[in-house]
N, C-alpha and C positions, 0 to 999 in steps of 0.2 A: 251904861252897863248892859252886855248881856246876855241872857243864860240860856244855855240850849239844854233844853232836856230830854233826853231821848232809853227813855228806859225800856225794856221787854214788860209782859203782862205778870201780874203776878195772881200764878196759875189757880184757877177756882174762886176768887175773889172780883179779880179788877183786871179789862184788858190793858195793852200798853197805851191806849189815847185816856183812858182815866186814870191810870197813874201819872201821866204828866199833865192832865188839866190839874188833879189835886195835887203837883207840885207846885204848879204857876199860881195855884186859889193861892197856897201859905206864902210863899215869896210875895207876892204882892201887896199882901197886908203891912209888910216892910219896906218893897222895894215899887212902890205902884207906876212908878215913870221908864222902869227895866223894860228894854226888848225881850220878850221871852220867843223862843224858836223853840215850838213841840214836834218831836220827830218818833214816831212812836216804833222801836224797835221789836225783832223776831229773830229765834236763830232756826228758823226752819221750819220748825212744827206748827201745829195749832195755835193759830193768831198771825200766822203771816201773814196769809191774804186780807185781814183787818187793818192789820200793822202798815202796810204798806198805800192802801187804800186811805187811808187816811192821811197818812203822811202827805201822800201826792195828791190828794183829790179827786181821788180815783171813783171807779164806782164799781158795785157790787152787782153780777150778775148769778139769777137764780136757776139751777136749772137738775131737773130731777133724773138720776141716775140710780142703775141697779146699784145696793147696796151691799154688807159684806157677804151676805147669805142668799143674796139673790132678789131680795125683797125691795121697791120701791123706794128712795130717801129723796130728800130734798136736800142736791147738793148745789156748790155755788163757785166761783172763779170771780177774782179782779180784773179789771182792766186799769191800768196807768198808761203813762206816758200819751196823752193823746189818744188812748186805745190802740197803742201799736204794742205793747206789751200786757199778757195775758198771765195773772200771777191764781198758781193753782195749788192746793194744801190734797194731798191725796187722803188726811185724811177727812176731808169733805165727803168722801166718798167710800171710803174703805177703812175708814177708824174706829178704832178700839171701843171711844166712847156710842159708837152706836150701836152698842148691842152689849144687854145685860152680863153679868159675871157666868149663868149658866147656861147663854147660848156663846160662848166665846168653844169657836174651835176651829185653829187651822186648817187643818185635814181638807174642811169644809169653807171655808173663807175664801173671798176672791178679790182681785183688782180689775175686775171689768168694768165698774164705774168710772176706776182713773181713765180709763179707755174713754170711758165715753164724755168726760168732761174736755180732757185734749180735742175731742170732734168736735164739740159745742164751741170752745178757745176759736178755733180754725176758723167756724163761720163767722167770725168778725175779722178776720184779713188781719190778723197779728202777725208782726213778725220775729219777736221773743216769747217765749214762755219760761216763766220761772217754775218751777215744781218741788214744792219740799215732802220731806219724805218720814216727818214725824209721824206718831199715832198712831201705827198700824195694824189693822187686828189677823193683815194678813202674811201665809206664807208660801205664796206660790211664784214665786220670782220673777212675778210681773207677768205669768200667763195669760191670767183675766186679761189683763192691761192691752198684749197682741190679739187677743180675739175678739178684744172690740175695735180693736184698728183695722181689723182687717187679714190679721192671719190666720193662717190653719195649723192646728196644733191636731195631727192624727195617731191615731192609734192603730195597731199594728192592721187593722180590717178599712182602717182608709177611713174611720170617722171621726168628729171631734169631740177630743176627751171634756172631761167635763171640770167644774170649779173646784179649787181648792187647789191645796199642798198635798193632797192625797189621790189626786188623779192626775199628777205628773206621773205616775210610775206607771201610768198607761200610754204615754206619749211614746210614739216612735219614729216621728217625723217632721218636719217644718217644712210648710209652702206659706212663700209671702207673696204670691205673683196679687193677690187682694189690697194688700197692704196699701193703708194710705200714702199715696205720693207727697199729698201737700205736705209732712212732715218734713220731706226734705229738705225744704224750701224754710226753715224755721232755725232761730238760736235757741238750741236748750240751756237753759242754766238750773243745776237740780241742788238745793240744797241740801244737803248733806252731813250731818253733824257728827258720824260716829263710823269707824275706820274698819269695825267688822269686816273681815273676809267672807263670802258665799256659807261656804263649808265648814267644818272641822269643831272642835271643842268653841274656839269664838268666834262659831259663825251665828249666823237668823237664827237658825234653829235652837241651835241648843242656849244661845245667851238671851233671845227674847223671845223662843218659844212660849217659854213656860208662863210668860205674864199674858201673856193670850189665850192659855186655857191648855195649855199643853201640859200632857204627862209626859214623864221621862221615856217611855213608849214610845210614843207620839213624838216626840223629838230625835227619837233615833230614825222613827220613820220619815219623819221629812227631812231632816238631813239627807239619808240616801236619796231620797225624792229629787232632791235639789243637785245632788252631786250629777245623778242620771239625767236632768233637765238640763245639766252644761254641757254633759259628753253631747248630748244630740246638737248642744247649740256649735261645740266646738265643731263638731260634723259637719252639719250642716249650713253654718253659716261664718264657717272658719274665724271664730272668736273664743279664745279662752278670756271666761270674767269669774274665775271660780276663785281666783287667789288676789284680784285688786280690791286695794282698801277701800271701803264705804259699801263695795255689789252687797256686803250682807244686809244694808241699812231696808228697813221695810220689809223685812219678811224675805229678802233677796229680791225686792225691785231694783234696790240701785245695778245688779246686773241685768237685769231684765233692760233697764232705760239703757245701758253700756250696751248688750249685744241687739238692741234692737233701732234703739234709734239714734241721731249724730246728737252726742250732748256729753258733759262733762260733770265731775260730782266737784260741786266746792261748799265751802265752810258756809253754812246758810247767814252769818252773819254779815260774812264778806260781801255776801250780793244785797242783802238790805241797806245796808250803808253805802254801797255804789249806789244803787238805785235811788237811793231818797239824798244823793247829795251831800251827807253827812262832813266827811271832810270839807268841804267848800262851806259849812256853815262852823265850824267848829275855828276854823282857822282865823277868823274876828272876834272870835267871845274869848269874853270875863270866868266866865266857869261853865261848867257841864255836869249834870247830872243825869245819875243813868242808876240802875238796880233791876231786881227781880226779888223773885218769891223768897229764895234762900240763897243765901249767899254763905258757900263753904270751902273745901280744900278742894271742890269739883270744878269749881266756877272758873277757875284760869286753864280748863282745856276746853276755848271756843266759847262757851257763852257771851251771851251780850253784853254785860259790864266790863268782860275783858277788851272783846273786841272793839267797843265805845273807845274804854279809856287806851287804848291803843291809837287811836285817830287823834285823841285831844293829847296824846306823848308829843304826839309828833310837833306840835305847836305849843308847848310848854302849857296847856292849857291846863286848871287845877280841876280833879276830878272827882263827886263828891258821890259815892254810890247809897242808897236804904235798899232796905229789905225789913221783908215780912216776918225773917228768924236770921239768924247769924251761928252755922252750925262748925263743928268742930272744922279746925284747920282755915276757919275764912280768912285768916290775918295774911293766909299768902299774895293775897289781892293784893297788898300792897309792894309786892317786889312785880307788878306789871301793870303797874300807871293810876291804880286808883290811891288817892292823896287819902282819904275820908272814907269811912263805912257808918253806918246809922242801922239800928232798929228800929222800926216803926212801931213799933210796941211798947207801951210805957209801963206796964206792970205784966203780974200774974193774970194769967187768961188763957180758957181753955181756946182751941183749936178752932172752934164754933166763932165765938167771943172774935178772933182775930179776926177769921176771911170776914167777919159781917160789919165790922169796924174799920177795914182797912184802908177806906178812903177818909176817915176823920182824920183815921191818924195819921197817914200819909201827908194831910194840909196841916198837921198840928206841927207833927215831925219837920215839915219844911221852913214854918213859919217861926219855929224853934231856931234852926239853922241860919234864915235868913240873917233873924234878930244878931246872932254871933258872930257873923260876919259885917253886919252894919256898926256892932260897940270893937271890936277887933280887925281894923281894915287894912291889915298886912298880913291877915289869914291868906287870903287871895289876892287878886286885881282889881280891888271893888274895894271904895269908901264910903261917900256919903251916897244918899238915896237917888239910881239912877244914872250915878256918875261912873267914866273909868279911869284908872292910875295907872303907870305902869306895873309888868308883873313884878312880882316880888320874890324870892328867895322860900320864902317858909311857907312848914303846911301846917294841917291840925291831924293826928293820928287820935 
């Protein structure tokens, strides 16, 4: 028998390599002779470079960049594959959670850190980067991010404007003759989770400004901010990125990485599961299990449990997803390949109570599971302890 488990983290409790050791604890109690394959999934955001590092056996590199306001952080990048690919979460550098509720403000926020973690990447002779683009506390369309590479973002006197979404509307210019070369020489892979355009009512601005700290003010200002940072870019660097799906992800980095450097935006799940070989391991097992935090009517546009149970469709494999709450509409999961949903929660329990318990219950929740599949062995492709049958026809809803 045997089980791949490859779930995302569930968020504020448990990253994704502890939600699959505490899947493998409870199975095992049942199944102790099972191959277990831990693959620990991300769709982009915060816990990719963990997610991935682990998976591969990668290793974590630390390294201190300007933060969102300018101030000093201790950010960090993966290296996998043999250290020829560099996996980087912008926001290690530029995210949300680094900096309290009442210093959050675009205006003011920058990506100069991502800037400088791509340099850091470089000095190991990488020849991928990955880059996702969750968390972001910023909205300046990836400006920081060229003026630590190397560009010049001037102002109508020939000087360089300063950070934030609020000193684009001082920009009048772009000179990359600085700009680092070695980028060229590189595969960007950016993941990408959300189709935002630049601009307009669903662009950065106005759909995530406001959890960043923005007033409705403030978001009319950096919208224009951002509109006028694409004319110069369309100017001057004959790129319109103001209406492709994803430029708004990040505050308007993902156009920022489109008009500045060669890279493409895809579904952050889809490069994690390239990356860590997921198909190739799923196409021999007995079952797969995968989950997140919540699982609702949200979760089949891109998340990780979709995107799993999509790899194990394709080899009839049976798909068994938990989660931390089960919110309205989750039952759609099961018109795109998940057989099986679970709460990890066994009773009434505040909010607290859950994230602090979430790894008992996760080994409880599994060991539960195991058990019903060891007395019921036409649930799945799995009989006695350790063995496998062929698949079988029926699932458990």
């Amino acid at each position: 028998m045997k089980v791949v488990i490859a779930p995302d983290s569930f968020k504020e409790s448990l990253s994704a390599l502890e939600v699959a050791n505490a899947v493998e604890e409870g199975f095992r109690e049942v199944f102790p002779d099972a191959e277990y394959v831990k693959l620990p999934m991300a769709d982009g955001g915060e816990g990719l470079v963990h997610s991935l590092v682990n998976a591969m056996e990668g290793q974590v590199v630390n390294h201190t960049v300007t933060g969102p306001l300018g101030e000093k952080v201790e950010g960090f990048f993966g290296l996998i594959h043999d250290g020829k690919t560099a996996v980087i979460e912008m926001a290690a550098a530029s995210g949300l959670h680094l900096l309290s509720p009442e210093k959050r403000n675009p205006l003011q926020t920058t990506t100069f850190g991502v800037g400088e973690l791509l340099l850091a990447a470089l000095e190991y002779n990488v020849e991928t980067i990955i880059l996702g683009l969750g968390g972001s506390s910023t909205n300046d369309g990836g400006a920081g991010m060229v003026q630590a590479l190397g560009g010049r973002l001037f102002d109508v006197n020939g000087c360089d404007i300063g950070f934030g979404g609020g000193a684009l509307a001082d920009l009048h210019s772009i000179n990359l003759e600085g700009f680092e070369v070695r980028l060229n020489e590189i595969r960007f892979e950016v993941a990408c989770d959300v189709e935002n355009p630049l601009l307009g009512e669903t662009g950065a601005s106005a759909v995530f400004g406001p959890q960043k700290g923005a007033t409705p003010e403030m978001v009319s200002v950096l919208d224009h901010n951002l509109c006028h940072f694409a004319r110069i870019i369309e100017r001057d660097l004959s790129k319109d990125v103001s209406e492709i799906p994803g430029a708004g992800a990040a505050g308007g980095l993902g156009a920022g990485l489109l008009a500045f450097l060669p890279c493409q935006l895809r579904k952050g799940i889809q490069i994690v599961m390239e990356a860590t070989g997921l198909d190739d391991h799923i196409q021999d097992a007995s079952l797969v299990i995968t989950g997140e935090g919540k699982i609702d009517s949200q979760t089949i546009y891109g998340k990780t449990p979709i995107g799993v149970a999509a790899a194990a469709q394709k080899h009839n494999v049976h798909v068994i997803a938990l989660a931390g709450t089960l919110g309205e509409g989750y039952e759609a999961v099961y018109q795109h390949g998940i057989n099986t949903v679970f709460s990890i929660v066994p009773g009434i329990s505040t909010l607290e109570e859950a994230l602090k318990n979430a790894q008992q219950n996760i080994v409880s929740t599994s060991r539960n599971i195991a058990s019903l599949l060891n007395a019921v062995p036409n649930a799945v492709p799995v009989t006695t302890r350790g063995q496998c049958t062929p698949q079988a026809d029926s699932s458990i809803h």
